[in-house]
C-alpha positions as CSV (number, residue, x, y, z in Angstrom):
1,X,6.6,6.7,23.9
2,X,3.4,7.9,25.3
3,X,1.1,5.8,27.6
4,X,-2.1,5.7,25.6
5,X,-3.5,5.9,22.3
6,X,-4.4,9.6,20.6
7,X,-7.5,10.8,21.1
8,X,-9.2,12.4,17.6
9,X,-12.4,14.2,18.6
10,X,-15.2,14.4,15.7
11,X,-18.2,17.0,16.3
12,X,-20.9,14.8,14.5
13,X,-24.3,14.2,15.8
14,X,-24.9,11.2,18.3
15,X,-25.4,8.4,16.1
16,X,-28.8,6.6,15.9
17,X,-29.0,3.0,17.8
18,X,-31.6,1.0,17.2
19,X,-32.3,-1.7,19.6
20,X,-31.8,-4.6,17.3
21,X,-28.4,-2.7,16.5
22,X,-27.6,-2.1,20.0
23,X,-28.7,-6.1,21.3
24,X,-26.0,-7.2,18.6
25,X,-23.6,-5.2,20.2
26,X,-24.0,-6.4,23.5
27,X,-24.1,-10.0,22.4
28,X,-20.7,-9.7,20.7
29,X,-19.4,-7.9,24.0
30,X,-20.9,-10.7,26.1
31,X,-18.5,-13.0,24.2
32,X,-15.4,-11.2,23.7
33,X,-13.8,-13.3,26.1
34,X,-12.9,-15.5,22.6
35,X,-11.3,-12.4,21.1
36,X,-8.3,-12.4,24.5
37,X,-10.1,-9.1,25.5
38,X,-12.3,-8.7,28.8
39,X,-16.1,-8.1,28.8
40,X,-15.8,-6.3,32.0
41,X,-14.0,-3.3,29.9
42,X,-17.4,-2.8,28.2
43,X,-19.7,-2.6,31.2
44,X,-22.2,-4.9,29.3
45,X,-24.5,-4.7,32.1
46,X,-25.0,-0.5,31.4
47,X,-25.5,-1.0,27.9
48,X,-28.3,-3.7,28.8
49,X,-30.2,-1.3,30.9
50,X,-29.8,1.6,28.2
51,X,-31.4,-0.8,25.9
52,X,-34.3,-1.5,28.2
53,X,-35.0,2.3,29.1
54,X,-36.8,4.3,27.1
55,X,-33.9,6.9,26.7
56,X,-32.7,7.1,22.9
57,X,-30.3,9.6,23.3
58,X,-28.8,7.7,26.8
59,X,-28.7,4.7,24.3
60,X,-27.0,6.2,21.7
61,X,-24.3,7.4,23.5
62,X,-23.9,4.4,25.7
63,X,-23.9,2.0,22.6
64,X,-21.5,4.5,20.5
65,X,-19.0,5.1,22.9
66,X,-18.5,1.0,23.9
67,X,-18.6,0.4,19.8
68,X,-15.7,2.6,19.8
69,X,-14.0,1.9,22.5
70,X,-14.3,-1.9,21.4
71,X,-13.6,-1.4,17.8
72,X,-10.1,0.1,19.0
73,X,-8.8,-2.6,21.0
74,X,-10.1,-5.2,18.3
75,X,-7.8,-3.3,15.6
76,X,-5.3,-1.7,17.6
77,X,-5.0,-3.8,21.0
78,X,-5.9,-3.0,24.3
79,X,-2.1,-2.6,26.1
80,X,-1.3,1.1,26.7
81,X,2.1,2.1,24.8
82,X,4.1,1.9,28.1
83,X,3.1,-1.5,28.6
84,X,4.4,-2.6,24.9
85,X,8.0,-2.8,25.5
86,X,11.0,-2.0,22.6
87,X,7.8,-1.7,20.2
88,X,8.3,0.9,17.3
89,X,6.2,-0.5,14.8
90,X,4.3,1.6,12.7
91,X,0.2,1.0,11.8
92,X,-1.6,2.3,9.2
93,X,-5.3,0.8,9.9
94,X,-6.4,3.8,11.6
95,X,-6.5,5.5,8.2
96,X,-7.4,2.7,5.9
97,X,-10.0,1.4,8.6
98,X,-11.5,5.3,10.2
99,X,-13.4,4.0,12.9
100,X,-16.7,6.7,12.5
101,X,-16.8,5.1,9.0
102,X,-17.4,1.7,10.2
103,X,-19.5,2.8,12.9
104,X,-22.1,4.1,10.4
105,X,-21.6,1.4,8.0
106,X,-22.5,-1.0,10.2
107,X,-25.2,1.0,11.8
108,X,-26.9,1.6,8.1
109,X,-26.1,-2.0,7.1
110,X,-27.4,-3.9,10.8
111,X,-23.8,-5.6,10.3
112,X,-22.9,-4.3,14.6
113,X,-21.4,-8.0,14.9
114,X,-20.0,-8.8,11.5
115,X,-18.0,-5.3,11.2
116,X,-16.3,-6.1,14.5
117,X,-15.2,-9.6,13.9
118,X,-14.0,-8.5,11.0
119,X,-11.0,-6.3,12.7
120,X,-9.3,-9.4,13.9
121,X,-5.7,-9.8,11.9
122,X,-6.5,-11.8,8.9
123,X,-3.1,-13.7,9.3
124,X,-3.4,-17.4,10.0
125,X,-1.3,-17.7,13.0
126,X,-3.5,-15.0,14.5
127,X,-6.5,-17.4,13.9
128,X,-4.4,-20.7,15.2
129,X,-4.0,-18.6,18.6
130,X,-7.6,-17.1,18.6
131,X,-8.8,-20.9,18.7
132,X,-6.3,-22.1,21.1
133,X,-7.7,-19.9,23.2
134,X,-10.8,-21.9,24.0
135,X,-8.5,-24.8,25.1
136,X,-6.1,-23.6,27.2
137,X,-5.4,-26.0,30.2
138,X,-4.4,-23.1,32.5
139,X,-4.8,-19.6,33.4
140,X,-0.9,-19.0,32.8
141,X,-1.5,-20.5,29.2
142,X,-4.5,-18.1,28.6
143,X,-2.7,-15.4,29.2
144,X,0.2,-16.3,27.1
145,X,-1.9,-16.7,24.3
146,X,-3.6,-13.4,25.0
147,X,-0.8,-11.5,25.2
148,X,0.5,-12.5,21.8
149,X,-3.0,-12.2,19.8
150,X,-2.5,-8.4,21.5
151,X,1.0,-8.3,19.6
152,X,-0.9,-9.0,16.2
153,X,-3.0,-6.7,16.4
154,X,-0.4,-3.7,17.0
155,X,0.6,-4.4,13.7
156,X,-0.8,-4.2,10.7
157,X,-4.0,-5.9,10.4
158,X,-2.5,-7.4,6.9
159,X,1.2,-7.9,6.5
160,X,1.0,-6.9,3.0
161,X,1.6,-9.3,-0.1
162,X,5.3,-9.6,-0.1
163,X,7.2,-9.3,3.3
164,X,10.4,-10.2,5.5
165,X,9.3,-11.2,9.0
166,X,11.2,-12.2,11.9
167,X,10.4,-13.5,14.7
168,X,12.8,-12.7,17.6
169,X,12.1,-15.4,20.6
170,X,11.8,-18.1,17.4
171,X,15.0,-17.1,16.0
172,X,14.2,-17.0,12.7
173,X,13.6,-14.9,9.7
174,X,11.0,-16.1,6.5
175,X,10.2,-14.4,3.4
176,X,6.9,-14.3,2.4
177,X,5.1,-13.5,-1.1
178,X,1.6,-14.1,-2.6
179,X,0.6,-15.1,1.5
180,X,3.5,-18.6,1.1
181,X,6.7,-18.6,2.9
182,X,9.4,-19.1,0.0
183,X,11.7,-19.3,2.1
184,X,13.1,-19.5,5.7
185,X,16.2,-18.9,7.7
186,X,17.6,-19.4,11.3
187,X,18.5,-15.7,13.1
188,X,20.9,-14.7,15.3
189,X,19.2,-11.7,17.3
190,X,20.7,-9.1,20.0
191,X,21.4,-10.4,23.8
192,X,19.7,-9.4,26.3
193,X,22.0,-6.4,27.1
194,X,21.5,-5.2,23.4
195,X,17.9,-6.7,22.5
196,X,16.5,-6.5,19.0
197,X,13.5,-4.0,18.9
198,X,10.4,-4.8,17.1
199,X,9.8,-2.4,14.3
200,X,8.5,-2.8,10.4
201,X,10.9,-0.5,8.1
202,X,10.4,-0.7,4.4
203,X,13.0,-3.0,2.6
204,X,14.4,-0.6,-0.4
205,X,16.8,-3.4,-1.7
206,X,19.9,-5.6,-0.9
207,X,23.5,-5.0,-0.6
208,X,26.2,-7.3,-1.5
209,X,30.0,-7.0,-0.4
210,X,28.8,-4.2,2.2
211,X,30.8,-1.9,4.1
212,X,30.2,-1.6,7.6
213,X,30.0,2.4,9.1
214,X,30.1,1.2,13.1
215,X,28.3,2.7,15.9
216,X,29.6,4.8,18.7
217,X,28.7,2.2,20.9
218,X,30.5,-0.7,19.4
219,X,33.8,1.8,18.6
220,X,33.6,2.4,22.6
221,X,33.7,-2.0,23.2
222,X,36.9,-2.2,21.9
223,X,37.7,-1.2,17.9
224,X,38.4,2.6,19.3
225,X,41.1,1.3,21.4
226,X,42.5,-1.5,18.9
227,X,43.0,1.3,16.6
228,X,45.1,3.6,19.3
229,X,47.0,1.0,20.2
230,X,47.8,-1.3,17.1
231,X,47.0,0.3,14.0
232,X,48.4,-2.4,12.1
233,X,46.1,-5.0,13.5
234,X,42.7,-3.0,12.8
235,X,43.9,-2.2,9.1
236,X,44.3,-6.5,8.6
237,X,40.7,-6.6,9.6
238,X,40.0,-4.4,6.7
239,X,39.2,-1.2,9.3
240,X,39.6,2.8,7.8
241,X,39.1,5.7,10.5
242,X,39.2,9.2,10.6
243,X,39.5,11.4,13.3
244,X,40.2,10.2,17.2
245,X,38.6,10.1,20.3
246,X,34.8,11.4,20.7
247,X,35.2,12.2,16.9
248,X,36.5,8.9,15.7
249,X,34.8,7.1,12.7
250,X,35.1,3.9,11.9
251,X,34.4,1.5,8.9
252,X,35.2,-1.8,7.8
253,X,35.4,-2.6,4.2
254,X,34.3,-5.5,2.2
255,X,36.1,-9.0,2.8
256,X,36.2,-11.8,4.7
257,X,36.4,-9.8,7.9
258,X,33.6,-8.1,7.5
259,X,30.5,-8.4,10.2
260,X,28.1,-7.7,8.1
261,X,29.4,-10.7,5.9
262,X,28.6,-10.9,2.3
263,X,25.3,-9.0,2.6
264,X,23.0,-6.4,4.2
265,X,19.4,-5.5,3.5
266,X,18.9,-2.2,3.3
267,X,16.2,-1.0,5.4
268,X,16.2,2.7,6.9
269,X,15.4,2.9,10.3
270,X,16.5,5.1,13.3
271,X,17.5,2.0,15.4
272,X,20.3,1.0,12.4
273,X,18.3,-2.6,13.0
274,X,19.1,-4.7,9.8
275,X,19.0,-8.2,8.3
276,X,23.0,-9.1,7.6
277,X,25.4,-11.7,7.3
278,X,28.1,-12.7,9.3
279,X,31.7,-14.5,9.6
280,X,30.9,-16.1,12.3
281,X,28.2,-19.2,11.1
282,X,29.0,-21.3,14.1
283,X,26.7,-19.3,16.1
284,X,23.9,-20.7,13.8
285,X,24.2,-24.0,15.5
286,X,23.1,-23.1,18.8
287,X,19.2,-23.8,20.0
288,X,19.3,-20.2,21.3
289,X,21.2,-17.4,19.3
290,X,20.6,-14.3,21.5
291,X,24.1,-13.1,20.4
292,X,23.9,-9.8,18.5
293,X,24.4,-6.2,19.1
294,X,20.7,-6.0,17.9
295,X,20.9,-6.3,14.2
296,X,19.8,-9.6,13.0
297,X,22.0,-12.2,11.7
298,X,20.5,-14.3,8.8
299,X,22.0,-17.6,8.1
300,X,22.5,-18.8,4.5
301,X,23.1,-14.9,3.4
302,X,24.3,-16.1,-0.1
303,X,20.3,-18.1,-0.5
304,X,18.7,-15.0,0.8
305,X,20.2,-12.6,-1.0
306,X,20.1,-14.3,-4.3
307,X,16.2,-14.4,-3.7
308,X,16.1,-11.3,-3.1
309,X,18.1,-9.9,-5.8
310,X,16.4,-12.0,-8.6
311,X,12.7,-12.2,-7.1
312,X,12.5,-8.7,-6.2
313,X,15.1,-6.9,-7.7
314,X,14.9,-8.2,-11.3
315,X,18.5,-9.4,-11.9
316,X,19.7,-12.8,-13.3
317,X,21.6,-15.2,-10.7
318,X,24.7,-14.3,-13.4
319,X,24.6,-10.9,-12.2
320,X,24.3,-12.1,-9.0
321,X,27.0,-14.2,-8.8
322,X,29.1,-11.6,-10.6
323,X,28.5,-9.3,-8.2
324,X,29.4,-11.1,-5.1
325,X,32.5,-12.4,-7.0
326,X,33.4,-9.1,-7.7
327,X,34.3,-9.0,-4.1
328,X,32.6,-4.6,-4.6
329,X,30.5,-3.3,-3.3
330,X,26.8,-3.6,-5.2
331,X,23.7,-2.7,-4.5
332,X,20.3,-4.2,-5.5
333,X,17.3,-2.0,-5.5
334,X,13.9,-3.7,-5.2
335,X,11.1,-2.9,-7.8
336,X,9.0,-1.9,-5.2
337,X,9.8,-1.5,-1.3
338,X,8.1,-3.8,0.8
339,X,7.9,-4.2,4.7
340,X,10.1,-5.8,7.0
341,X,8.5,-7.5,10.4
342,X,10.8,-7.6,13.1
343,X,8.5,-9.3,15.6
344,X,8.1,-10.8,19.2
345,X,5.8,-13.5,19.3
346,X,6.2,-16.2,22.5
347,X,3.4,-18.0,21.5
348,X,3.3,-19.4,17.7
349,X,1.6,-22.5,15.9
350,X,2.9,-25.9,16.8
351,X,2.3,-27.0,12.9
352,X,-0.2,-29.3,14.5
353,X,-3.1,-27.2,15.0
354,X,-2.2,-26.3,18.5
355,X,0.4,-23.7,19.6
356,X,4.1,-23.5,21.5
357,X,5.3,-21.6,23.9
358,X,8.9,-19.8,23.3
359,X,11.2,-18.6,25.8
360,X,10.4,-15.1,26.6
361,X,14.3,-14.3,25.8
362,X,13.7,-10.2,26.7
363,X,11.0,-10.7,29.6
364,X,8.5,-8.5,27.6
365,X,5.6,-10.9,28.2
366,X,4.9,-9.8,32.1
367,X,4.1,-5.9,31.2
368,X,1.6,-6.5,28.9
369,X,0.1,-9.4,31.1
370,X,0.2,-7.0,33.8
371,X,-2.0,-4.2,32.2
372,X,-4.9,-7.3,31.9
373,X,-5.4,-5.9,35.3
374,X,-5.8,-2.1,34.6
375,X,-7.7,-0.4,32.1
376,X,-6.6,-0.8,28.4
377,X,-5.8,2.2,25.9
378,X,-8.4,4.8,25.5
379,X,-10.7,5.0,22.4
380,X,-9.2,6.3,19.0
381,X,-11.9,8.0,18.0
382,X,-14.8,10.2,20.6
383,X,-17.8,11.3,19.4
384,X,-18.5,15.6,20.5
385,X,-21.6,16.2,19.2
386,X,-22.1,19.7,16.6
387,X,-22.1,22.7,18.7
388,X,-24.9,25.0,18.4
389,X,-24.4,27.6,16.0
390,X,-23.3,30.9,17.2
391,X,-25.6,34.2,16.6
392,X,-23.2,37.2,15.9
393,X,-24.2,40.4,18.3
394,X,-23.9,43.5,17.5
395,X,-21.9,45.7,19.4
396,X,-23.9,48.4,21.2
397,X,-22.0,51.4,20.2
398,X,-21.9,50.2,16.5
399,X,-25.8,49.8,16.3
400,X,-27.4,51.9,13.9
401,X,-30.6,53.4,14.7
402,X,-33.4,54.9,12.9
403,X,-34.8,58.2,13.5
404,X,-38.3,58.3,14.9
405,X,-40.8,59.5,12.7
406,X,-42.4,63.4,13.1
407,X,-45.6,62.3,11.8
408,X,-45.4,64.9,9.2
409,X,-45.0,63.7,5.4
């Protein structure tokens, strides 16, 4: 992962500031303190003397480059990728929100303010934090809040209208369509030796009666050696293999052995992360379920699969039910394919109009409180103004030249 943002470089012309434009911008930059970011990052007190010299093109650049600067840490947060810690998400606001087109709408329109408030996440937890803010009883608190308002805005600055989120330190998973949660369910999610990554893969469908392929990592715990040394044993807990040593594969077929349980969503990603079932339900009843190899374990599989199968997937619960009873394997695809949050948010809404504080299971809090201290990410977007255009020359040797005139005609 690298330690700062891209950099995309347009060759435009210096966009024109006008003072009212450019007051508005310092204003909001003078208050960005209620946004979690600092002012300081900004150098407000450069842009006020740019305003007050009589230097448009000084202005211009001074005003354009902290509008872009700011602009990016509003949409996209100010910690640098190597303070965000097991973050993979993807973020598609960069190309549904181009920052230069923004900039010039809001120049054209004398909307400097409105555009950039309107960058915050529109979600309403994000709002519940940004107003928590204001009350925090201690600098500790502050920060905490901070640093999750910076975790929503490295996702996407809408969730979409149908969704799966889960939030790891809250241990628990909800589904969520037409912006109401339909439905919610406690998690198991991977210890802190194997933590749960936070990534958004697209959900594709459901899987009932699942087989289970398992990775080199959990054949190496102990399966690979079951298998050498009592065959008989692995094959009663519904285990097939080919191969042996470095080369052995390993899968466990549907039953009541199974770990991924009676269901599996199916969502491609490269950290074979997924939303499953399991045998083992009494792990459910702890206050802290930081059990899991990673994946995460969603209780009442049978509830949440059903939903998903006749909300999203268009079957009847007859189907359903005939499929699980089947004891096969089926599979569910979705109408569409809709995004999956798995998140890591410390701080969340009390229900009361305050906020909560959740253990921070993975210590991933401290890095990104750290980089408070140190500059933030880089600007997506710089400004290079047009180059001047180039006048061809004429090799010296290839120059044609006209006889002088005799005089005679």
């Amino acid at each position: 992962m690298k330690d700062d943002a891209p950099v995309v470089a347009v060759r435009i012309d210096m966009p024109n500031w006008t003072e009212e434009n450019a007051t508005a911008l310092l204003s909001f930059i003078e208050k960005v303190g209620d946004e979690g970011l600092f002012a300081k990052d900004y150098y407000p007190d450069g842009l006020a003397a740019a305003i007050l010299a009589d230097d448009q093109a000084a202005l211009d650049k001074a005003a354009t480059d902290r509008f872009l600067l700011l602009a990016t840490h509003l949409r996209d947060g100010r910690t640098p990728n190597a303070a965000r810690k097991q973050w993979f998400m993807t973020d598609s606001d960069g190309d549904s929100e181009p920052l230069l087109s923004l900039l010039t709408a809001a120049l054209g329109a004398g909307t400097v303010h409105e555009t950039l408030a309107s960058l915050d996440p529109v979600h309403p937890d994000f709002a519940v934090l940004k107003a928590s803010l204001k009350t925090a009883k201690t600098p500790a608190e502050a920060n905490a809040i901070r640093v999750n308002m910076e975790r929503w805005r490295w996702m996407p600055r809408s969730l979409g209208e149908r969704y799966v989120v889960s939030n790891v330190p809250e241990y628990v998973t909800r589904v969520v369509h037409g912006g109401t949660t339909i439905a919610t369910h406690k998690a198991v999610v991977g210890k802190s030796s194997t933590p749960t990554p936070q990534l958004n893969p697209m959900a594709t469908g459901i899987i009932v009666n699942p087989t289970w392929t398992l990775p080199r990592s959990i054949i190496n715990e102990g399966i690979g050696a079951t298998i050498a040394r009592n065959p008989a044993s692995a094959r009663a807990q519904g285990y097939t293999w080919t191969g042996s040593g470095k080369t052995l594969s390993v899968v466990q077929q549907p039953g009541a052995n199974n770990a991924l349980g009676v269901m599996k969503m199916e969502m491609l990603n490269e950290h074979a992360i997924y939303l499953h079932d399991t045998p083992s339900k009494g792990a459910f009843n702890a206050a802290a379920r930081a059990f899991s190899h990673g994946c995460i374990r969603t209780e009442r599989a049978l509830h949440f699969s059903g939903l998903m199968a006749v909300m999203f997937a268009g079957k009847s619960p007859e189907e359903f039910g005939e499929a699980i009873a089947s004891g096969k394997t089926t599979r569910f695809g979705f109408d569409q394919p809709f995004p999956v949050y798995v998140a890591y948010w410390t701080m969340v809404p009390d229900g009361k109009g305050g906020v909560k504080k959740l253990a921070d299971i993975y210590g991933r809090d401290a890095p990104v409180v750290a980089s408070f201290a140190k500059p933030g990410r880089p600007t997506a977007t710089i400004i290079e103004p047009e180059p001047p255009p180039v006048v061809p020359t004429i090799p010296t040797a290839a120059r044609v030249t006209t006889p002088a005139t005799s005089g005679i005609y």
